[in-house]
Structure formats: C-alpha cells, structure tokens
PDB file of the backbone (N, CA, C, O) and the ligand in Angstrom, with CONECT records:
HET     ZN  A 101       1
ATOM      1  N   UNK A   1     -34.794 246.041-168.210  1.00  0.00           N
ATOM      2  CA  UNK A   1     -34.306 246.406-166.879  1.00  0.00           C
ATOM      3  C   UNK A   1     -33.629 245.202-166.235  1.00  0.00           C
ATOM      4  O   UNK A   1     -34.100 244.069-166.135  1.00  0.00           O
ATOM      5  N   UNK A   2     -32.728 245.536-165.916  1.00  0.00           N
ATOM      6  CA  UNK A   2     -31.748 243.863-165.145  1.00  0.00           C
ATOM      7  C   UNK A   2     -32.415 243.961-163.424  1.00  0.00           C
ATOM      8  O   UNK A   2     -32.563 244.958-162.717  1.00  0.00           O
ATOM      9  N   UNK A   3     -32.650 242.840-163.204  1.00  0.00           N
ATOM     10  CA  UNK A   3     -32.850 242.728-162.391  1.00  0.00           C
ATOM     11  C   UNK A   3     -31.769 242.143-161.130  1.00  0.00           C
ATOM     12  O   UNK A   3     -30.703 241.605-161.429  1.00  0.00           O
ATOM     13  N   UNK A   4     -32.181 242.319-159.794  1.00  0.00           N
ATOM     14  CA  UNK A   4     -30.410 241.989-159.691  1.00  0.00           C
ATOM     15  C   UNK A   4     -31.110 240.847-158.377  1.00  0.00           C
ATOM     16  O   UNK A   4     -32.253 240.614-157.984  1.00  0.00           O
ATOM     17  N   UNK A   5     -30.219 240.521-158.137  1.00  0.00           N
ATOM     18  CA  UNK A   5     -30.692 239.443-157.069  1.00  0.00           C
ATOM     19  C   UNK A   5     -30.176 239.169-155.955  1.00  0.00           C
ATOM     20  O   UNK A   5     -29.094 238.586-155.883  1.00  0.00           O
ATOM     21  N   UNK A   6     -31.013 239.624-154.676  1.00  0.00           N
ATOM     22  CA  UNK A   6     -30.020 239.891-152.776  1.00  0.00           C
ATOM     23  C   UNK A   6     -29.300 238.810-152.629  1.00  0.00           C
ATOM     24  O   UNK A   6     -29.751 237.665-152.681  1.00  0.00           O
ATOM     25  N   UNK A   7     -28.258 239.088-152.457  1.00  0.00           N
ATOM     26  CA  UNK A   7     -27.585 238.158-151.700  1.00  0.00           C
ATOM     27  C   UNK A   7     -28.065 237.577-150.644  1.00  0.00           C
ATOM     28  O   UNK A   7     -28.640 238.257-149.794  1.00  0.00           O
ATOM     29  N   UNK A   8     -27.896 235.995-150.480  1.00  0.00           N
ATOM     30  CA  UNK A   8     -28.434 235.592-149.830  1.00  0.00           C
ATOM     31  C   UNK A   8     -27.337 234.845-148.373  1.00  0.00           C
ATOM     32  O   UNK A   8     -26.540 233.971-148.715  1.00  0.00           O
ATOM     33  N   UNK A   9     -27.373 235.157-147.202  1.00  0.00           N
ATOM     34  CA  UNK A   9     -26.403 234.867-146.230  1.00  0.00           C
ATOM     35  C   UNK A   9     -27.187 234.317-145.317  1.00  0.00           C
ATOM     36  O   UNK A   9     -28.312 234.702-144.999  1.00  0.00           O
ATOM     37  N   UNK A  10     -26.415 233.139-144.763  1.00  0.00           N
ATOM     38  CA  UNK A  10     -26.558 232.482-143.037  1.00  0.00           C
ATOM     39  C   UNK A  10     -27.015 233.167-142.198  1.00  0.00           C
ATOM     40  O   UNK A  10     -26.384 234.150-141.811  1.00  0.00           O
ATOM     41  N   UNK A  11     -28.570 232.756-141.538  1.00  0.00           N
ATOM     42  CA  UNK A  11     -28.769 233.319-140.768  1.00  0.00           C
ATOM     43  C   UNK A  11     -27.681 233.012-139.098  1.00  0.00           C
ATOM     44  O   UNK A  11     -27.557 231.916-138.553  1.00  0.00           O
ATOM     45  N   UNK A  12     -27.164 234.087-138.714  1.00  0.00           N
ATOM     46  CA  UNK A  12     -26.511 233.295-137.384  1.00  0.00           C
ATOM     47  C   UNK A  12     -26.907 232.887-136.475  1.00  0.00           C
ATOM     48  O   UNK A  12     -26.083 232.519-135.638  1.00  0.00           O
ATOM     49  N   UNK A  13     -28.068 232.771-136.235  1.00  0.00           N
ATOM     50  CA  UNK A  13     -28.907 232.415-135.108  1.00  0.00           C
ATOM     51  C   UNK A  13     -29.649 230.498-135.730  1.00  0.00           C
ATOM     52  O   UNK A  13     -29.717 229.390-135.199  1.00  0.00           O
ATOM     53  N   UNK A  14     -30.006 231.028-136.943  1.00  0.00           N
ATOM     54  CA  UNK A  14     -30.724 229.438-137.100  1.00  0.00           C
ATOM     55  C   UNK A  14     -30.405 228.594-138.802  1.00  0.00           C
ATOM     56  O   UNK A  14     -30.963 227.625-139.316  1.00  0.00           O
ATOM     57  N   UNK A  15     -29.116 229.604-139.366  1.00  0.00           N
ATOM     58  CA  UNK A  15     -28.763 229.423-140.456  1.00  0.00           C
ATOM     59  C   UNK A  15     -29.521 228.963-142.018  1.00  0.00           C
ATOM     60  O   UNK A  15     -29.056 228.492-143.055  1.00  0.00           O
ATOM     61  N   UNK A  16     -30.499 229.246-141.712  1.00  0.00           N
ATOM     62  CA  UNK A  16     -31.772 229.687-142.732  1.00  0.00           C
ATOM     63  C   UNK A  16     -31.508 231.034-143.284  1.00  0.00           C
ATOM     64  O   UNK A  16     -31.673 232.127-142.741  1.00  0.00           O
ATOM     65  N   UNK A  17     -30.910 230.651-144.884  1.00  0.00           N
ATOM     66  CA  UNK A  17     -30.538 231.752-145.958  1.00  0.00           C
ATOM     67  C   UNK A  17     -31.503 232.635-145.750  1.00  0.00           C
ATOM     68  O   UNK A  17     -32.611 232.355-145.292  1.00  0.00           O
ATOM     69  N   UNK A  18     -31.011 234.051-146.172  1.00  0.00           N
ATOM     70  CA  UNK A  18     -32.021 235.109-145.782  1.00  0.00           C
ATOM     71  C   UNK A  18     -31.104 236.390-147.283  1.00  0.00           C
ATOM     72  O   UNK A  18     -29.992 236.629-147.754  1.00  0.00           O
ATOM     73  N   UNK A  19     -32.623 236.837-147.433  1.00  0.00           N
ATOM     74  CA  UNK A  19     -31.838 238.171-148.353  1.00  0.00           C
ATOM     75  C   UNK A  19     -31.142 238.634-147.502  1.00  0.00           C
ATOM     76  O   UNK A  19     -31.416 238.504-146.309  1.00  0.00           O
ATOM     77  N   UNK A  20     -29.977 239.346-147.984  1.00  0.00           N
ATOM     78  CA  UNK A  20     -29.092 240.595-147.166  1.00  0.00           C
ATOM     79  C   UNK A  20     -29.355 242.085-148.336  1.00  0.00           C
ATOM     80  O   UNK A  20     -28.520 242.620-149.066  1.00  0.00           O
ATOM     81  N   UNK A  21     -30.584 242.373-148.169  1.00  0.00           N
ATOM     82  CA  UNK A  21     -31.104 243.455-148.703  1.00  0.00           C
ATOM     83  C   UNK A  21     -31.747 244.507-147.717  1.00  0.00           C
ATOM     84  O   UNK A  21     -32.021 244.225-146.550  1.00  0.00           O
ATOM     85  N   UNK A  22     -31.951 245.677-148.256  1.00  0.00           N
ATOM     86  CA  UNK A  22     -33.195 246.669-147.932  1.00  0.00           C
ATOM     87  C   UNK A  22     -34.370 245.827-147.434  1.00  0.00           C
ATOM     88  O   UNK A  22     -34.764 246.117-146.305  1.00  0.00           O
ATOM     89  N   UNK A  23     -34.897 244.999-147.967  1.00  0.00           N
ATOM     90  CA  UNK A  23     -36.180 244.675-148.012  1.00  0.00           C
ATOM     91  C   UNK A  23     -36.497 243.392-146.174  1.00  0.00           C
ATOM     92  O   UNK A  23     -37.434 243.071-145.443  1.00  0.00           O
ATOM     93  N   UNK A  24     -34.792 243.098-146.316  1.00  0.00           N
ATOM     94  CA  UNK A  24     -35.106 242.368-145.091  1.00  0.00           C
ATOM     95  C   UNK A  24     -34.459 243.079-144.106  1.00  0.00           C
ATOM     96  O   UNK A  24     -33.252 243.050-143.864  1.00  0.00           O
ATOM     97  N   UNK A  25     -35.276 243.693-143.572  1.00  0.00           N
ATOM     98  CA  UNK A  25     -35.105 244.759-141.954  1.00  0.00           C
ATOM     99  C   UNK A  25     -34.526 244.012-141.006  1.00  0.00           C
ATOM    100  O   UNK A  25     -34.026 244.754-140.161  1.00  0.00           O
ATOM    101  N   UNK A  26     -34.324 242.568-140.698  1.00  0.00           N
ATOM    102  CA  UNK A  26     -33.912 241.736-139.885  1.00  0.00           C
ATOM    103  C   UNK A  26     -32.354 241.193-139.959  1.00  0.00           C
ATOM    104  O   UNK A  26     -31.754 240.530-139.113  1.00  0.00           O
ATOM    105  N   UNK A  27     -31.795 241.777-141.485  1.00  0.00           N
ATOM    106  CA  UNK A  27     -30.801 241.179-141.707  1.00  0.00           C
ATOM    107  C   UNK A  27     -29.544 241.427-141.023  1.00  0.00           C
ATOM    108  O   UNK A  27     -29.152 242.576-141.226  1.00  0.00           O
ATOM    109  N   UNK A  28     -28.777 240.734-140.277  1.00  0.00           N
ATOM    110  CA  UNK A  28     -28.464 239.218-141.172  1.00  0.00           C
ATOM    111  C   UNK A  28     -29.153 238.102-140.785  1.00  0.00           C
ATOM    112  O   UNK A  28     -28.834 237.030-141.298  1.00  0.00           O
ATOM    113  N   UNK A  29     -30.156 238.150-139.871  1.00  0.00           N
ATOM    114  CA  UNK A  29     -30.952 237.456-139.643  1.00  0.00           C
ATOM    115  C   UNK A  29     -31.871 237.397-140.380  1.00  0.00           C
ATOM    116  O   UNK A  29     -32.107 238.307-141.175  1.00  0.00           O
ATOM    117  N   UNK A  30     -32.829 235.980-140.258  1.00  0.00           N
ATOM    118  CA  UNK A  30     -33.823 235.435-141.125  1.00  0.00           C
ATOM    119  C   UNK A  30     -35.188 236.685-140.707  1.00  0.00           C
ATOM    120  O   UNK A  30     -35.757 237.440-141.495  1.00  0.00           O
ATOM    121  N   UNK A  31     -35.374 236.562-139.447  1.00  0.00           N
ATOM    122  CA  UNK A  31     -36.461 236.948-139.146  1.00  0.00           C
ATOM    123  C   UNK A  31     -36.095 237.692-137.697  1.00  0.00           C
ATOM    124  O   UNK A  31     -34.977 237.748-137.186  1.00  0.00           O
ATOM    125  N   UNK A  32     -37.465 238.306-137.119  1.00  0.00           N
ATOM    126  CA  UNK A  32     -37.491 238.905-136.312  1.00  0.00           C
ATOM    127  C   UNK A  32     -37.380 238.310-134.993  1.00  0.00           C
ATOM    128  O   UNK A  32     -37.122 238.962-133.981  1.00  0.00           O
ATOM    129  N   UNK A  33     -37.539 237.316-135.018  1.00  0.00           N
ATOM    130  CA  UNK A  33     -37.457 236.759-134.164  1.00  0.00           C
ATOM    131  C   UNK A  33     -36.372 235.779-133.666  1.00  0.00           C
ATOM    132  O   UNK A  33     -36.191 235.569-132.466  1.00  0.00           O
ATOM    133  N   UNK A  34     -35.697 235.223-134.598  1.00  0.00           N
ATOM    134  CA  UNK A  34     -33.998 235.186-134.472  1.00  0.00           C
ATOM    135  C   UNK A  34     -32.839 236.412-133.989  1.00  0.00           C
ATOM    136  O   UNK A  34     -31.876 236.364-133.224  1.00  0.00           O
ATOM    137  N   UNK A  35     -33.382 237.425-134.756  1.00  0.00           N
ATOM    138  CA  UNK A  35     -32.640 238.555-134.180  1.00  0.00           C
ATOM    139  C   UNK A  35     -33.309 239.050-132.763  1.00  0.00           C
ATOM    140  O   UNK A  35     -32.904 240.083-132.229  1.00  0.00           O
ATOM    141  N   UNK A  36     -33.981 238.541-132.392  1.00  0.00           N
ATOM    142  CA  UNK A  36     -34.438 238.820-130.607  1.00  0.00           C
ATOM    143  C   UNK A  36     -34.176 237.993-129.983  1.00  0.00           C
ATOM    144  O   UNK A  36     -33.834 238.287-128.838  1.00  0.00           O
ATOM    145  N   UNK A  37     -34.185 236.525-130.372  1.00  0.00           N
ATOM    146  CA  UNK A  37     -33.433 235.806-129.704  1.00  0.00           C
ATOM    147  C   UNK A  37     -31.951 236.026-129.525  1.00  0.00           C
ATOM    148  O   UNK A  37     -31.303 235.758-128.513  1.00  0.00           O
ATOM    149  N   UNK A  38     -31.495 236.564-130.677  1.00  0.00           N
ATOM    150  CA  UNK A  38     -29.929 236.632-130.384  1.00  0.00           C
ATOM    151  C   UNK A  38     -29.573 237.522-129.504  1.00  0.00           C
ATOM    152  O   UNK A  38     -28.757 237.281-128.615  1.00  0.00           O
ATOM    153  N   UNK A  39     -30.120 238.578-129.659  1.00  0.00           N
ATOM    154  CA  UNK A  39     -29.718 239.770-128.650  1.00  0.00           C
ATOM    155  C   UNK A  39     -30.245 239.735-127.269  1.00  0.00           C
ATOM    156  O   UNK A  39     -29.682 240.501-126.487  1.00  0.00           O
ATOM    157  N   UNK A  40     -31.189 239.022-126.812  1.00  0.00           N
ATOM    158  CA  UNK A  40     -31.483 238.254-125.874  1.00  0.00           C
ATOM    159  C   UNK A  40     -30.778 237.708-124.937  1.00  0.00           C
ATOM    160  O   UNK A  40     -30.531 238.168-123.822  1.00  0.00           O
ATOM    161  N   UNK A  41     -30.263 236.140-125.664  1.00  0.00           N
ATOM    162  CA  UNK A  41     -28.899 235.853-125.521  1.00  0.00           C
ATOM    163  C   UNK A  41     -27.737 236.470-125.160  1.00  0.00           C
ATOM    164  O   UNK A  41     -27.365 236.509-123.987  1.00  0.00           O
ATOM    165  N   UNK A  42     -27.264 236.849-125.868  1.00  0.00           N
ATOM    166  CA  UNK A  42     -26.182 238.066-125.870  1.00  0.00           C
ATOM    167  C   UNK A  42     -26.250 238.967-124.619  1.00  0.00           C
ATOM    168  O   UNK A  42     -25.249 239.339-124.007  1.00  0.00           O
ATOM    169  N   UNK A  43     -27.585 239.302-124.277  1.00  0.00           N
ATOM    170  CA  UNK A  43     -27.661 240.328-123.438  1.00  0.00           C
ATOM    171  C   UNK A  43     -27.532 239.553-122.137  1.00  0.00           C
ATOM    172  O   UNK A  43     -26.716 239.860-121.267  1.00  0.00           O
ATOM    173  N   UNK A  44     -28.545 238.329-122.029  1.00  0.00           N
ATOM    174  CA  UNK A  44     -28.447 237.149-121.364  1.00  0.00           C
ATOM    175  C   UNK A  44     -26.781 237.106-120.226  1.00  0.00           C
ATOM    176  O   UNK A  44     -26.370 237.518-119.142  1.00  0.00           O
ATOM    177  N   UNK A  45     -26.322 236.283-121.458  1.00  0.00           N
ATOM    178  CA  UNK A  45     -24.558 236.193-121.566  1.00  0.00           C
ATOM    179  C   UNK A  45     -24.081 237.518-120.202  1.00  0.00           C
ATOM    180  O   UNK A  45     -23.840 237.398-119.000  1.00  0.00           O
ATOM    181  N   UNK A  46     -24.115 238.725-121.142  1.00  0.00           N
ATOM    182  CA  UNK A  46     -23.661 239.928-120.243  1.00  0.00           C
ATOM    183  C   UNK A  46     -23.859 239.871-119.275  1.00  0.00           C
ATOM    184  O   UNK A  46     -22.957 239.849-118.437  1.00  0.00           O
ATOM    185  N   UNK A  47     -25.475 239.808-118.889  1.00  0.00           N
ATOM    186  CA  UNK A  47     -25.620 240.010-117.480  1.00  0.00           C
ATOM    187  C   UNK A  47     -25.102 238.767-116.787  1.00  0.00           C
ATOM    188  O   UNK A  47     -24.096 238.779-116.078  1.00  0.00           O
ATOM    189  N   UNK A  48     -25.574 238.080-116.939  1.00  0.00           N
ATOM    190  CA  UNK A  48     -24.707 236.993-116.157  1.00  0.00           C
ATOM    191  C   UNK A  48     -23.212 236.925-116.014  1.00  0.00           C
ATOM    192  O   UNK A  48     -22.811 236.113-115.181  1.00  0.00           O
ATOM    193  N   UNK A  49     -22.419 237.541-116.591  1.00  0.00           N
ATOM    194  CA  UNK A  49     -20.920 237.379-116.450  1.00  0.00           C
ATOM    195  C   UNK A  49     -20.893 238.945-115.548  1.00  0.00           C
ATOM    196  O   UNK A  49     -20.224 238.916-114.515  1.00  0.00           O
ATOM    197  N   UNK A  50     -21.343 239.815-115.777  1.00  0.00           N
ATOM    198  CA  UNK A  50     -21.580 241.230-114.725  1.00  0.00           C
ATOM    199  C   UNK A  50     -21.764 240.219-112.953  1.00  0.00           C
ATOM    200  O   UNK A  50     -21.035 240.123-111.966  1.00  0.00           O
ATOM    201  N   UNK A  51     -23.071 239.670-113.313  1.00  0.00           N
ATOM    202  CA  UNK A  51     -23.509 239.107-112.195  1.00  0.00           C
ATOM    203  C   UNK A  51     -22.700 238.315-111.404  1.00  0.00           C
ATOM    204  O   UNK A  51     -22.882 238.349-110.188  1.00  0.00           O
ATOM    205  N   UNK A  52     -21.850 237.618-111.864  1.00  0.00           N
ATOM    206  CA  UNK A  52     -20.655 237.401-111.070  1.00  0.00           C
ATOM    207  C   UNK A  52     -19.729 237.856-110.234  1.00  0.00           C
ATOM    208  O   UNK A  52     -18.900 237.394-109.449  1.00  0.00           O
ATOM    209  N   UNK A  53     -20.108 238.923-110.630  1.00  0.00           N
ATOM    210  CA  UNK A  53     -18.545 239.828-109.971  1.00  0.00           C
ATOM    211  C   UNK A  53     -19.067 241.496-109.945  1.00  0.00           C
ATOM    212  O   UNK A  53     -18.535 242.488-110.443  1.00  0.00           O
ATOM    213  N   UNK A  54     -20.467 241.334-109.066  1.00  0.00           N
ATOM    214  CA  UNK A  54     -20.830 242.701-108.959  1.00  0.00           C
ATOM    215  C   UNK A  54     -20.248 243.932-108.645  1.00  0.00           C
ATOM    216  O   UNK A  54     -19.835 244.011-107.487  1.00  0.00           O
ATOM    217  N   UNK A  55     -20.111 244.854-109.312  1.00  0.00           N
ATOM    218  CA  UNK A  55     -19.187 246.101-108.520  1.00  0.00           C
ATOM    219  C   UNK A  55     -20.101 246.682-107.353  1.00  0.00           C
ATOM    220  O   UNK A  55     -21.321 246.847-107.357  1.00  0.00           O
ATOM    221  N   UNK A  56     -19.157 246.950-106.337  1.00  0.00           N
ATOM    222  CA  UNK A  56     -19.909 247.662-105.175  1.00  0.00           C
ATOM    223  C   UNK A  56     -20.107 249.095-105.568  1.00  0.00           C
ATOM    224  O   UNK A  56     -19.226 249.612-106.255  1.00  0.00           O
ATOM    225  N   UNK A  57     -21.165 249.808-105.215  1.00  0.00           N
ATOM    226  CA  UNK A  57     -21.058 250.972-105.754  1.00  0.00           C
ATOM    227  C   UNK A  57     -22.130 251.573-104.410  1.00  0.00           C
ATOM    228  O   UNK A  57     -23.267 251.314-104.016  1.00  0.00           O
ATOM    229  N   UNK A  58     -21.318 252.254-104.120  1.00  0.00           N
ATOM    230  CA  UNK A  58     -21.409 252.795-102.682  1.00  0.00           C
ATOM    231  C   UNK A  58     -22.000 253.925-103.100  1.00  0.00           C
ATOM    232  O   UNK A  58     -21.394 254.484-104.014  1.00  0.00           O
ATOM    233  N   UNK A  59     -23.474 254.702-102.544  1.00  0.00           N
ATOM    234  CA  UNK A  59     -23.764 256.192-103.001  1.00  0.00           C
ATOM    235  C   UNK A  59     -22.915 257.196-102.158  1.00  0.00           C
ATOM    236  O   UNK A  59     -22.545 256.989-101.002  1.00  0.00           O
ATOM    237  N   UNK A  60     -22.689 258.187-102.818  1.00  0.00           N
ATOM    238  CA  UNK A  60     -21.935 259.078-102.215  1.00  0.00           C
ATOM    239  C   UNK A  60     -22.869 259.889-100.690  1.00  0.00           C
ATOM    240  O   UNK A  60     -24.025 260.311-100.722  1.00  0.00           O
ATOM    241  N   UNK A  61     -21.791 259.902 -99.314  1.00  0.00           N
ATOM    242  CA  UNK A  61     -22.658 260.563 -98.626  1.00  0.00           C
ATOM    243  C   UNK A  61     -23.184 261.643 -98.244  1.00  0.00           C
ATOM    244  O   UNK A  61     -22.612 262.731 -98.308  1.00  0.00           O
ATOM    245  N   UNK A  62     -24.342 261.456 -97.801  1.00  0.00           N
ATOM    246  CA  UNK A  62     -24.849 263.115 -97.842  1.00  0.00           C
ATOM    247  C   UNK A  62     -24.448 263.669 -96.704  1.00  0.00           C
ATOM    248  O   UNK A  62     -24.279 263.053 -95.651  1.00  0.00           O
ATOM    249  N   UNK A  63     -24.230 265.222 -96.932  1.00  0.00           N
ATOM    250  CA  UNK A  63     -23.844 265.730 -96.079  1.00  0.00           C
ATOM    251  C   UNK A  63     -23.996 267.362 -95.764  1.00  0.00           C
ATOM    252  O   UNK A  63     -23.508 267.841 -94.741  1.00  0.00           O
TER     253      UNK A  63
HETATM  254 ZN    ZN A 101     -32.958 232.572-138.395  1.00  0.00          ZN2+
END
C-alpha cells in the first residue's frame, strides 16, 4: 500500500509547518489556536476600521 504524505504548509499566523490534510481540522493553520487568533485579529482589524466612521442609522419612525 503506498503511503502518501500531507503536504506540509506555513502556518500564517506563526509559520510552524503544519499537514494540509483531512486530519488537520485547523488547516492552514498549525493549531487551534492560531486560527483564533487570526480571526480574532482580522475581526479585531474590522471593527476598528467600522469604528471609525460609524454609520448613523436612524430607526424608522413610528407612527
Ligand atoms: Zn501556527
């Protein structure tokens, strides 16, 4: 039986090789916890650039 062997890619968060398989649920990240930091971040990022420049959003009136 050949066995085959995951490719192994940069994690982008802390660049610690990681399978890029089935087996790693985190990928392309190393771990679970790189990929929460990143999206974190990321999400981080968003809100803060939103937060700058809040839209007014007036509720509609009742009537
Ligand atoms: Zn990592």
């Amino acid at each position: 039986m050949q066995s085959v062997k995951p490719r192994l890619v940069p994690c982008p968060k802390c660049g610690t090789l990681a399978p890029f398989s089935p087996e790693n649920p985190y990928r392309p990240f190393c771990s679970e916890r790189c990929r929460t930091d990143d999206l974190a971040s990321w999400a981080e990022e968003r809100y803060r650039i939103e937060g700058n420049d809040p839209p007014e959003i007036q509720p509609p009136p009742l009537d």
